[in-house]
LUMLUMDREN-2810 file (N, C-alpha, C; in Angstrom, 1 decimal):
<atoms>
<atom><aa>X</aa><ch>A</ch><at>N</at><xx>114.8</xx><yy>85.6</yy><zz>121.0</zz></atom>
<atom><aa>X</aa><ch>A</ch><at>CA</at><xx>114.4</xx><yy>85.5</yy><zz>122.4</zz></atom>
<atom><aa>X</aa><ch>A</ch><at>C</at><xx>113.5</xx><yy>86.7</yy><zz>122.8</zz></atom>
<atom><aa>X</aa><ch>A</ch><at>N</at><xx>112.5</xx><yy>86.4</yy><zz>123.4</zz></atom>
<atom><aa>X</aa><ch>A</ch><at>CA</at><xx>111.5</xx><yy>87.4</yy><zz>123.9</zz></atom>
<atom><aa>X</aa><ch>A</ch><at>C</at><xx>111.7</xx><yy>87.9</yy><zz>125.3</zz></atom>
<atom><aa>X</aa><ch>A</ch><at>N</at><xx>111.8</xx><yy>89.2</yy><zz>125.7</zz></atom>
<atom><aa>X</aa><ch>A</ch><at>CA</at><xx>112.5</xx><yy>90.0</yy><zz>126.7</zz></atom>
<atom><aa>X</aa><ch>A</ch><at>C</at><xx>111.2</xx><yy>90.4</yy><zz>127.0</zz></atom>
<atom><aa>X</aa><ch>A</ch><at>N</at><xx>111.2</xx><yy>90.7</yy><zz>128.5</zz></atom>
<atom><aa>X</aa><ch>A</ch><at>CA</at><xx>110.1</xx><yy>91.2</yy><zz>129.0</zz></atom>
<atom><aa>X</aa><ch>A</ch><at>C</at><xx>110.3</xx><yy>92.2</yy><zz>130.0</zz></atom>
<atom><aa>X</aa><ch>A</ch><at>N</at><xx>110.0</xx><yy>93.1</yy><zz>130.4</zz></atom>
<atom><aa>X</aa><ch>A</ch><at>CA</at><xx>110.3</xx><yy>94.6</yy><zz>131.7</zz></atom>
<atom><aa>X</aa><ch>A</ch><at>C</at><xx>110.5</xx><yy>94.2</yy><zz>132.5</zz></atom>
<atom><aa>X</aa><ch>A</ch><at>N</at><xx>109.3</xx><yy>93.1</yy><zz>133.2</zz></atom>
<atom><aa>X</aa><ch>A</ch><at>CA</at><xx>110.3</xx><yy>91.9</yy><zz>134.4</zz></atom>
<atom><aa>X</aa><ch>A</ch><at>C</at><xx>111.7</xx><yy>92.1</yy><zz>134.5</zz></atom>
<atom><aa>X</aa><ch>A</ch><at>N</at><xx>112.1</xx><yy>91.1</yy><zz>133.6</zz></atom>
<atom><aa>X</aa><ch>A</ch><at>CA</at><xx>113.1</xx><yy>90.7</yy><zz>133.6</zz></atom>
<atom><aa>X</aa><ch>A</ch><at>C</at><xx>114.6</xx><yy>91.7</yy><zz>133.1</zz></atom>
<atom><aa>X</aa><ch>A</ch><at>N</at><xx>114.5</xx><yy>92.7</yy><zz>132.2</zz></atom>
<atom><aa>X</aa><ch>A</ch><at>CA</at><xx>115.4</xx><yy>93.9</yy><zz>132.5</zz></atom>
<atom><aa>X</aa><ch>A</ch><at>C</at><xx>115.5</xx><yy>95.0</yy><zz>133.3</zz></atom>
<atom><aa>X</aa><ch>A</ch><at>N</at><xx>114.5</xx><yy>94.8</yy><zz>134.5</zz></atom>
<atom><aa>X</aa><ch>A</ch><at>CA</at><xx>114.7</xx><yy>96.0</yy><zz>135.3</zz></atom>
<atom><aa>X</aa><ch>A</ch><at>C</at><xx>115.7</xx><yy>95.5</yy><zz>136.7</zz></atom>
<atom><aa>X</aa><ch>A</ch><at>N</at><xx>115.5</xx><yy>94.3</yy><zz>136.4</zz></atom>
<atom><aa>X</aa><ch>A</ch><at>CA</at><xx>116.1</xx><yy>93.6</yy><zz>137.3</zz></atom>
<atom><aa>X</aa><ch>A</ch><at>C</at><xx>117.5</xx><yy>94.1</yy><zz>137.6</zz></atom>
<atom><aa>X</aa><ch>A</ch><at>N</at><xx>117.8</xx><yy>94.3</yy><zz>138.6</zz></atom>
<atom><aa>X</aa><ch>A</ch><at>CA</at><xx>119.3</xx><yy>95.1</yy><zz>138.7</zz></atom>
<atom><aa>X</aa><ch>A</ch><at>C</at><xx>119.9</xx><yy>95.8</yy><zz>138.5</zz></atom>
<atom><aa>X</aa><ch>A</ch><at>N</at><xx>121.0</xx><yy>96.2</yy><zz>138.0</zz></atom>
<atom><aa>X</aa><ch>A</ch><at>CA</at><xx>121.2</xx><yy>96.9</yy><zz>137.1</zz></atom>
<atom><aa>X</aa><ch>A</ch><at>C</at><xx>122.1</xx><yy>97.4</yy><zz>136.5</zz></atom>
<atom><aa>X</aa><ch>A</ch><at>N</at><xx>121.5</xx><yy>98.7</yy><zz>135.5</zz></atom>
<atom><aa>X</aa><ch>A</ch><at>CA</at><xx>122.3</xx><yy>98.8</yy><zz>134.1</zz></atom>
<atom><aa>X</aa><ch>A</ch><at>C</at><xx>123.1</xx><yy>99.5</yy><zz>133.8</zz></atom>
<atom><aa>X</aa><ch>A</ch><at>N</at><xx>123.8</xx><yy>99.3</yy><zz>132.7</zz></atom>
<atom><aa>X</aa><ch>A</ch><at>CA</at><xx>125.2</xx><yy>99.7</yy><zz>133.2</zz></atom>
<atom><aa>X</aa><ch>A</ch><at>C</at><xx>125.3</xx><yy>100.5</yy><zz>131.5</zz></atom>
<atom><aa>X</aa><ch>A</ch><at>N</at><xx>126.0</xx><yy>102.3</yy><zz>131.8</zz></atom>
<atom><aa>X</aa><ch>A</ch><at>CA</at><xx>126.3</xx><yy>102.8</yy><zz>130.3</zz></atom>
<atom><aa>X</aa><ch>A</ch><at>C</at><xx>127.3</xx><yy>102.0</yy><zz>129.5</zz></atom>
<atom><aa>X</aa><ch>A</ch><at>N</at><xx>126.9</xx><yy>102.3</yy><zz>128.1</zz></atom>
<atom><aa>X</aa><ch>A</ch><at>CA</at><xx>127.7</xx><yy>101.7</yy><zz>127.5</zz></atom>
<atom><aa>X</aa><ch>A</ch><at>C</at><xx>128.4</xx><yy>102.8</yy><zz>126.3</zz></atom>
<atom><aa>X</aa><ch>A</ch><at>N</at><xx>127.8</xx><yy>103.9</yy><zz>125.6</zz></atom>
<atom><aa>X</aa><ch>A</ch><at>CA</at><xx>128.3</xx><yy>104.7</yy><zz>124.6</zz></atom>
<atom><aa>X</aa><ch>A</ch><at>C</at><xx>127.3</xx><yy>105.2</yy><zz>124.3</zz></atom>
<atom><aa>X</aa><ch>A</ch><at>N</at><xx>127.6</xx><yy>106.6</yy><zz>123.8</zz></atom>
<atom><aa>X</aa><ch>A</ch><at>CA</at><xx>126.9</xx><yy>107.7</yy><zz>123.6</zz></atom>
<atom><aa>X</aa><ch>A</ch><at>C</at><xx>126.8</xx><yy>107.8</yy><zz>121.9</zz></atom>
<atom><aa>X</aa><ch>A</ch><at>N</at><xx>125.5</xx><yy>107.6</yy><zz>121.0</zz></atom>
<atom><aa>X</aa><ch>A</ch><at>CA</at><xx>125.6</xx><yy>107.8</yy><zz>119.2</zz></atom>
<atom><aa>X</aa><ch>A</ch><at>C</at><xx>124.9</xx><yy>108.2</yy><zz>119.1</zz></atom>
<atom><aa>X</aa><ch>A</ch><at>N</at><xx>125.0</xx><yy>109.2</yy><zz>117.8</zz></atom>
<atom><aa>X</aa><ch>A</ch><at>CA</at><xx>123.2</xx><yy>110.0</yy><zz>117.8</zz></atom>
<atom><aa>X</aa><ch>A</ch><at>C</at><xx>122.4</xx><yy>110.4</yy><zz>118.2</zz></atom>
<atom><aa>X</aa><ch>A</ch><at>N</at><xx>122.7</xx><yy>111.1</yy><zz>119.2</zz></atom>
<atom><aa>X</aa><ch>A</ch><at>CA</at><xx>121.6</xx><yy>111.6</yy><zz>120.4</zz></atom>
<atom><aa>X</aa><ch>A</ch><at>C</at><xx>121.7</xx><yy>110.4</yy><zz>120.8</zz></atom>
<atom><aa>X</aa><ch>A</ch><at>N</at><xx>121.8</xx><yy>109.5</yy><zz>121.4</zz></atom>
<atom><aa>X</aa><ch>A</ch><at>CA</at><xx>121.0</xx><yy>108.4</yy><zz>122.4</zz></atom>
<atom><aa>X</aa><ch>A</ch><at>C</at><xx>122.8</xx><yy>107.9</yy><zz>123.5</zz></atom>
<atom><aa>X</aa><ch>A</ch><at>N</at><xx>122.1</xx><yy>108.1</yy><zz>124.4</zz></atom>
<atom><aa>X</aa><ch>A</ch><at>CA</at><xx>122.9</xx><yy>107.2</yy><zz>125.6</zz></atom>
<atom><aa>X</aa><ch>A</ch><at>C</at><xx>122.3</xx><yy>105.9</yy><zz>125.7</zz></atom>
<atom><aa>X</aa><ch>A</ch><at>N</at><xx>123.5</xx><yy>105.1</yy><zz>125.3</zz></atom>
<atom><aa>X</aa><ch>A</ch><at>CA</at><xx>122.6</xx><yy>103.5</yy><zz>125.3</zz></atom>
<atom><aa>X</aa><ch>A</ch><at>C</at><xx>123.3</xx><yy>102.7</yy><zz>126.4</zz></atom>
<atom><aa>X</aa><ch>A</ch><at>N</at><xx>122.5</xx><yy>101.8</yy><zz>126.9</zz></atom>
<atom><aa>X</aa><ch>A</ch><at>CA</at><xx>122.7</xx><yy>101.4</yy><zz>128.1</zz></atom>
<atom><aa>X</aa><ch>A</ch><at>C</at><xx>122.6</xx><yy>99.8</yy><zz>127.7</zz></atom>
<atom><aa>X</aa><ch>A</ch><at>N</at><xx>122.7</xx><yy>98.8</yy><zz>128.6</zz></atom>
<atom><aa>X</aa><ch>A</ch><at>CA</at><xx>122.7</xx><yy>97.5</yy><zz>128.6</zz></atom>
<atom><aa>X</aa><ch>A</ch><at>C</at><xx>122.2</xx><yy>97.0</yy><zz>130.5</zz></atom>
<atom><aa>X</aa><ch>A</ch><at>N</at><xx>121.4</xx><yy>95.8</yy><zz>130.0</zz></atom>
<atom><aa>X</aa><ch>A</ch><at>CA</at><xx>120.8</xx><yy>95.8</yy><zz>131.4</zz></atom>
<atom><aa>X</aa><ch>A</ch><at>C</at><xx>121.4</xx><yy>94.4</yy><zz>132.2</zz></atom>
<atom><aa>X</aa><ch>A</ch><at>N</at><xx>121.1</xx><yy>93.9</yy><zz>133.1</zz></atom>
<atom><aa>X</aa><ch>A</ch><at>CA</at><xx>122.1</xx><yy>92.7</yy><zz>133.2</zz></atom>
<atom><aa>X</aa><ch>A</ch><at>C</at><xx>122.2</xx><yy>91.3</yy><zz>132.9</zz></atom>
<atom><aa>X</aa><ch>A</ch><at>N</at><xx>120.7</xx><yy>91.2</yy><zz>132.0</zz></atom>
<atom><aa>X</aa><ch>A</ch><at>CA</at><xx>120.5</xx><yy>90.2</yy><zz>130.9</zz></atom>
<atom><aa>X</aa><ch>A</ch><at>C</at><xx>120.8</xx><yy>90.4</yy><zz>129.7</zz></atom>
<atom><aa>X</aa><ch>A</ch><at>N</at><xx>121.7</xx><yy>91.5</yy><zz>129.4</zz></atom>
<atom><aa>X</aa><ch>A</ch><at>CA</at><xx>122.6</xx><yy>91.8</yy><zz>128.2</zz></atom>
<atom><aa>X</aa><ch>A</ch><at>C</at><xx>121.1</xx><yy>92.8</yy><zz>127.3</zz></atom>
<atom><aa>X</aa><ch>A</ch><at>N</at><xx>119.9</xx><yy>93.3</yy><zz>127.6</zz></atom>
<atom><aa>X</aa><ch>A</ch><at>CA</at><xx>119.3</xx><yy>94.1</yy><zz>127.0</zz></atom>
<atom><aa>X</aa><ch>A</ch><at>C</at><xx>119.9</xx><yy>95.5</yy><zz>126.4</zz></atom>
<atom><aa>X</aa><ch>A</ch><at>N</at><xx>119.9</xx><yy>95.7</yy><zz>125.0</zz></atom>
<atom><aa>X</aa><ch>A</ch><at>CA</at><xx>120.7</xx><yy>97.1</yy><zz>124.8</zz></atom>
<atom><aa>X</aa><ch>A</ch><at>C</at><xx>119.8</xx><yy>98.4</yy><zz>124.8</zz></atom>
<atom><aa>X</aa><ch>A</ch><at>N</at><xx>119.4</xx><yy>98.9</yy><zz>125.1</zz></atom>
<atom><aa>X</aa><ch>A</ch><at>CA</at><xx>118.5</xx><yy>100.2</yy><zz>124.7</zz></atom>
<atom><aa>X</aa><ch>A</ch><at>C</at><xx>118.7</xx><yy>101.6</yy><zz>124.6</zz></atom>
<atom><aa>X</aa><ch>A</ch><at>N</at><xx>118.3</xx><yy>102.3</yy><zz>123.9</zz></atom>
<atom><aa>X</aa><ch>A</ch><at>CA</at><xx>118.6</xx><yy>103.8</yy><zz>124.3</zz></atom>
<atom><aa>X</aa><ch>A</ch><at>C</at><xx>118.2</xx><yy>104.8</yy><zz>124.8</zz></atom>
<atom><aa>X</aa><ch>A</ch><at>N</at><xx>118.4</xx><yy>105.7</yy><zz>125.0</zz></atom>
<atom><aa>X</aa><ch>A</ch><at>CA</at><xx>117.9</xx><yy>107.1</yy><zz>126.2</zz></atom>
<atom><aa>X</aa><ch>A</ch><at>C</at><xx>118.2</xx><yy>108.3</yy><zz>125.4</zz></atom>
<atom><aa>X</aa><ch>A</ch><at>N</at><xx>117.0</xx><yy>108.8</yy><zz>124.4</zz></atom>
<atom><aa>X</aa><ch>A</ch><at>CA</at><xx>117.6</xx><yy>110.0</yy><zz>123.5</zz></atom>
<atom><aa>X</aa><ch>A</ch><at>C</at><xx>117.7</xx><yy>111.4</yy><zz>124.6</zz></atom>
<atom><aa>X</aa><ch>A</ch><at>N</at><xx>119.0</xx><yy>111.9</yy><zz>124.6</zz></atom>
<atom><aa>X</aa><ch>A</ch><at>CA</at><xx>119.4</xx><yy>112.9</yy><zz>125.1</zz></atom>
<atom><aa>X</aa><ch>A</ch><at>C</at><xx>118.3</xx><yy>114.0</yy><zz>125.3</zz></atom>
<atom><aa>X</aa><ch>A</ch><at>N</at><xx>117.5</xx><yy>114.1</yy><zz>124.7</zz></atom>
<atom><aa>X</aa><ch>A</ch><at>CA</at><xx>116.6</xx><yy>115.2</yy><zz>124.2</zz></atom>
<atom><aa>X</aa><ch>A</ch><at>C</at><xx>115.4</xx><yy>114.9</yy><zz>125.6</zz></atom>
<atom><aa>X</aa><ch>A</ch><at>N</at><xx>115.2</xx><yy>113.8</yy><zz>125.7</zz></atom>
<atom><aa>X</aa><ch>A</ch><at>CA</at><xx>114.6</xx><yy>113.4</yy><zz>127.0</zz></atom>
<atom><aa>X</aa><ch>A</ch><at>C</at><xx>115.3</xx><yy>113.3</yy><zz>128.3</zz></atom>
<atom><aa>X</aa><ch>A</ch><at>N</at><xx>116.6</xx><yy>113.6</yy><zz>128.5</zz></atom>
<atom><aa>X</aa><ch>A</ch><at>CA</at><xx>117.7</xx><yy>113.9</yy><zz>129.5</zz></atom>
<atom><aa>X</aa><ch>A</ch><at>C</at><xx>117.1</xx><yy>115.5</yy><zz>130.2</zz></atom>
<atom><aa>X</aa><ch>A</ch><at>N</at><xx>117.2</xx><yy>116.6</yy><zz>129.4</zz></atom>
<atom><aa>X</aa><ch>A</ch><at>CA</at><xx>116.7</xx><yy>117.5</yy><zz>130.4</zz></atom>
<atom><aa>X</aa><ch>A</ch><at>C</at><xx>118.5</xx><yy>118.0</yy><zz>130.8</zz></atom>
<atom><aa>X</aa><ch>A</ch><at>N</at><xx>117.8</xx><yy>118.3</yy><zz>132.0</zz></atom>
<atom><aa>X</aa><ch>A</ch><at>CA</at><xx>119.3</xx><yy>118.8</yy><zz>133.2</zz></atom>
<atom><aa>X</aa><ch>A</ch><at>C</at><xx>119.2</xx><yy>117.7</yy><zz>134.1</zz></atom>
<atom><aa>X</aa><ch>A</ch><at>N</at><xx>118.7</xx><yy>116.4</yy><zz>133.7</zz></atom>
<atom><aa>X</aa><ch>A</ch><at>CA</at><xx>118.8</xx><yy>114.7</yy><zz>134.7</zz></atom>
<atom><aa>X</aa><ch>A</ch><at>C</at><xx>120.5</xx><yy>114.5</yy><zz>134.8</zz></atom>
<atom><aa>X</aa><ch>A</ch><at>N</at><xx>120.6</xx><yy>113.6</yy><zz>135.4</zz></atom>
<atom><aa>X</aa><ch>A</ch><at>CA</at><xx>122.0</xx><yy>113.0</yy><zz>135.4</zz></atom>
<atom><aa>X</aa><ch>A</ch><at>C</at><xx>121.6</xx><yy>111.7</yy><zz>135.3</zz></atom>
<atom><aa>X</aa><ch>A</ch><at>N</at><xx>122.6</xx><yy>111.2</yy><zz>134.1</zz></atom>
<atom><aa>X</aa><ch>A</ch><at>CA</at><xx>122.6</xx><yy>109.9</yy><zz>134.2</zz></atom>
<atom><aa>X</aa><ch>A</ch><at>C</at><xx>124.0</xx><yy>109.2</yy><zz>134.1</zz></atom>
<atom><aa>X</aa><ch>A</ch><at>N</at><xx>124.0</xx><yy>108.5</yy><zz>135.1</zz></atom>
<atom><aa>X</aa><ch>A</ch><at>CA</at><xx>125.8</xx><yy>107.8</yy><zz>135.6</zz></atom>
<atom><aa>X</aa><ch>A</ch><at>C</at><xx>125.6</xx><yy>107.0</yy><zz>135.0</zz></atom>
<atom><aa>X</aa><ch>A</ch><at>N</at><xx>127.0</xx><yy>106.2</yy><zz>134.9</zz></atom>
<atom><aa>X</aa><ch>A</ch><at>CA</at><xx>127.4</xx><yy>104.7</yy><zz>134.4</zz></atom>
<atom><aa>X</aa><ch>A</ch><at>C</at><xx>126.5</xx><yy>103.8</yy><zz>135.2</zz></atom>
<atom><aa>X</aa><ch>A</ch><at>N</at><xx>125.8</xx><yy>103.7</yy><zz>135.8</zz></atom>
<atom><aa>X</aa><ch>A</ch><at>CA</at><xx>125.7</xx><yy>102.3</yy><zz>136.6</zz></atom>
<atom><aa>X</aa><ch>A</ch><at>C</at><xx>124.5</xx><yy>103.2</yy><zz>137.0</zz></atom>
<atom><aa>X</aa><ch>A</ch><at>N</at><xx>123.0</xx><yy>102.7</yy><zz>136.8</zz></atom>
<atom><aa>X</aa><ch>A</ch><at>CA</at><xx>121.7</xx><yy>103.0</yy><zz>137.8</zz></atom>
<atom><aa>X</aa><ch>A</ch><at>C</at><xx>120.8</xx><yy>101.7</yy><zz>138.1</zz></atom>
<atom><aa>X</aa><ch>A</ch><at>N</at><xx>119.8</xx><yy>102.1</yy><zz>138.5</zz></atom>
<atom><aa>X</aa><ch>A</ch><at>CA</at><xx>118.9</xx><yy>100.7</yy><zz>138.6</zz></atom>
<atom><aa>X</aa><ch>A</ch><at>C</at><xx>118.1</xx><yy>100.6</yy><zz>137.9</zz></atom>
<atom><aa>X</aa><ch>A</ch><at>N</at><xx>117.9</xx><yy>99.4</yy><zz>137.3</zz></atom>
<atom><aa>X</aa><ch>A</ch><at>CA</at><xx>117.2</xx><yy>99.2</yy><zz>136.3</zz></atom>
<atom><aa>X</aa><ch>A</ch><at>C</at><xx>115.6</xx><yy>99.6</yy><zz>136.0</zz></atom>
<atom><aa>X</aa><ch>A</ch><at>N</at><xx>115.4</xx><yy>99.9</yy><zz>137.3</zz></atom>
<atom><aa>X</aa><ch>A</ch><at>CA</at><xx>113.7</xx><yy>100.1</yy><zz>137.7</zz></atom>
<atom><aa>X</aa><ch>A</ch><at>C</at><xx>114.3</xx><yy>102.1</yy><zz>137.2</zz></atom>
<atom><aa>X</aa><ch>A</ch><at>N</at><xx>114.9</xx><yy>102.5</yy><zz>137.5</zz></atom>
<atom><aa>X</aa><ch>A</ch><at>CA</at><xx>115.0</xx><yy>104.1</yy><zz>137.2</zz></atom>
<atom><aa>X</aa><ch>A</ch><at>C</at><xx>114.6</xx><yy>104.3</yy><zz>135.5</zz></atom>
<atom><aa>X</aa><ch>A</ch><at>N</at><xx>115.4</xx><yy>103.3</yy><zz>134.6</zz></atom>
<atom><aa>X</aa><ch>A</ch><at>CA</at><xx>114.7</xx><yy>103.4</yy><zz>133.2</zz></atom>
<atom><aa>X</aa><ch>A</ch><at>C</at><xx>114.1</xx><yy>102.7</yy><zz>132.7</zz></atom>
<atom><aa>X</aa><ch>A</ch><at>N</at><xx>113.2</xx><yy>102.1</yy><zz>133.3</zz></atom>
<atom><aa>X</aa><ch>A</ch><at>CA</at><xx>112.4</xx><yy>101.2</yy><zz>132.5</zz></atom>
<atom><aa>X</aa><ch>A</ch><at>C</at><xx>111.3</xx><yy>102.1</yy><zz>131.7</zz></atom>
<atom><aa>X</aa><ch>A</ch><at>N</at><xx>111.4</xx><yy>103.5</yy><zz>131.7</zz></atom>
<atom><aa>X</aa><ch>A</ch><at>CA</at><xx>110.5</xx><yy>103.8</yy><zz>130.5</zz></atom>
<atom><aa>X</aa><ch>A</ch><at>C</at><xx>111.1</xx><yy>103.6</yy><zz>129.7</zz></atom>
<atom><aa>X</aa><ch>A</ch><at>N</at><xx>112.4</xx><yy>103.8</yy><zz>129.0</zz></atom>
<atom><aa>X</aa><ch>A</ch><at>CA</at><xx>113.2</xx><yy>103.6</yy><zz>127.8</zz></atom>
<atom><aa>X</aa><ch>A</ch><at>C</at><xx>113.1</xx><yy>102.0</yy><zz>127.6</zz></atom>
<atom><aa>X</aa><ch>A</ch><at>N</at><xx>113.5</xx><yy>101.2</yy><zz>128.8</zz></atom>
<atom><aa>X</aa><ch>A</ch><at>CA</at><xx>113.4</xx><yy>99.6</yy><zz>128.8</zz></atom>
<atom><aa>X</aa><ch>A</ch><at>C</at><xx>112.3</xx><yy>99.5</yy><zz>128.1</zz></atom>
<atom><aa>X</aa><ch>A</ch><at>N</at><xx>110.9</xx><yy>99.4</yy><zz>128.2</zz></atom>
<atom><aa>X</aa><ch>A</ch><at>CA</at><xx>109.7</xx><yy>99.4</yy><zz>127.5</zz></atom>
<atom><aa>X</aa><ch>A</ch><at>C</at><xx>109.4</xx><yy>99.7</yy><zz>126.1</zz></atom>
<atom><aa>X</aa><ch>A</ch><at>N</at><xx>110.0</xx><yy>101.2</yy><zz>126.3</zz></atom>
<atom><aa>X</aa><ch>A</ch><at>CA</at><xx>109.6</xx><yy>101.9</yy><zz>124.6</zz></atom>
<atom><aa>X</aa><ch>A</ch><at>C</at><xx>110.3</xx><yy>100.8</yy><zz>123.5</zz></atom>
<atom><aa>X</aa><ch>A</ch><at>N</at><xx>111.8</xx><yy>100.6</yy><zz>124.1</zz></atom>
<atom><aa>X</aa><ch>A</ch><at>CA</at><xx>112.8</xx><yy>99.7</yy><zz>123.2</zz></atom>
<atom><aa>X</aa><ch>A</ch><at>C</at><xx>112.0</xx><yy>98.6</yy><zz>123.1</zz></atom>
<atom><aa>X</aa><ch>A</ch><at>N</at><xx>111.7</xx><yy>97.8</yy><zz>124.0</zz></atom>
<atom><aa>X</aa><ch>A</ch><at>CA</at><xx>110.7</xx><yy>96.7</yy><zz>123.7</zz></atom>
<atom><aa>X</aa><ch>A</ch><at>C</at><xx>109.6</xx><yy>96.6</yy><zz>122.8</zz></atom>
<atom><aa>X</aa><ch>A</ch><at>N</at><xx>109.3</xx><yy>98.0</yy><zz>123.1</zz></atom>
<atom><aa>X</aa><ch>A</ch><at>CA</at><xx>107.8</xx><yy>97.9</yy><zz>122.1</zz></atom>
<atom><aa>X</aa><ch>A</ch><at>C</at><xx>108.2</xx><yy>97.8</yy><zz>120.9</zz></atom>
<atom><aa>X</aa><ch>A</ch><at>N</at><xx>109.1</xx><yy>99.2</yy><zz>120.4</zz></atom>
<atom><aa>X</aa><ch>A</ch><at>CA</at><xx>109.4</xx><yy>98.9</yy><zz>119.2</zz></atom>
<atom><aa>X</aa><ch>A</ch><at>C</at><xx>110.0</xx><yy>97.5</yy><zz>118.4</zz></atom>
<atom><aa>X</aa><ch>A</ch><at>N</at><xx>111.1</xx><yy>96.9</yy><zz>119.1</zz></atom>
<atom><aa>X</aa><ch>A</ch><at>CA</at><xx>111.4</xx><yy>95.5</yy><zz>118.6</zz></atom>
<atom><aa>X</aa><ch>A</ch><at>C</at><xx>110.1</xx><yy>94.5</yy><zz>118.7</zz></atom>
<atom><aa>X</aa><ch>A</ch><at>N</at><xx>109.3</xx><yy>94.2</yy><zz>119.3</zz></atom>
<atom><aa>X</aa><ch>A</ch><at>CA</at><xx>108.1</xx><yy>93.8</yy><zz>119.0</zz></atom>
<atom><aa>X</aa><ch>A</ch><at>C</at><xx>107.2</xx><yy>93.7</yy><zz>118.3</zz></atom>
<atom><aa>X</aa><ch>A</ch><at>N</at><xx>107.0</xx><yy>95.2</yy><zz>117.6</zz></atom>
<atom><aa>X</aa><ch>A</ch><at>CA</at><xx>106.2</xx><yy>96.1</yy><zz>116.3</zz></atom>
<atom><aa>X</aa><ch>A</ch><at>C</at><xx>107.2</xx><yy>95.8</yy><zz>115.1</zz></atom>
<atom><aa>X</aa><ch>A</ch><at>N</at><xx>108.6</xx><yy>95.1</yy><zz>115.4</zz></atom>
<atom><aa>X</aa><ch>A</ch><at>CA</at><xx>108.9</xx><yy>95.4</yy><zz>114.0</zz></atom>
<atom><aa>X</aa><ch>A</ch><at>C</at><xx>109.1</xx><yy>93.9</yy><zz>113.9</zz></atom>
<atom><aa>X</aa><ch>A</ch><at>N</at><xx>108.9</xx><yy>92.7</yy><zz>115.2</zz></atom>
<atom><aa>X</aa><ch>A</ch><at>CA</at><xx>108.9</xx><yy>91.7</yy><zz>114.5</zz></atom>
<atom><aa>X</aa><ch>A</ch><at>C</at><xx>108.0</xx><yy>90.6</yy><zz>113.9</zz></atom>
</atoms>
């Protein structure tokens, strides 16, 4: 199924577990993506934001699944 920024920024997303550097999140059409720590800074990132706050990460994850299919 083809996902688009539309449609995962919509609402929003909720943490899910922290692996390998990355805070990965899920958005409310079940999109999974990650947030490498190293791009955190001194940010705070809760359990629960809106989906419009990450859609850079939303995007990059897209792109790459995209490029690799």
């Amino acid at each position: 199924m083809v996902m688009n920024v539309k449609d995962c920024i919509k609402g929003n997303v909720t943490f899910l577990y922290y692996r390998a550097g990355n805070l990965w999140y899920v958005t409310e059409n079940s999109f999974c993506f990650p947030v490498p720590i190293e791009d955190v800074g001194d940010a705070t990132f809760n359990k629960e934001e809106k989906g419009i706050m990450l859609m850079r990460w939303i995007r990059k994850h897209l792109a790459i699944i995209e490029q690799d299919a």
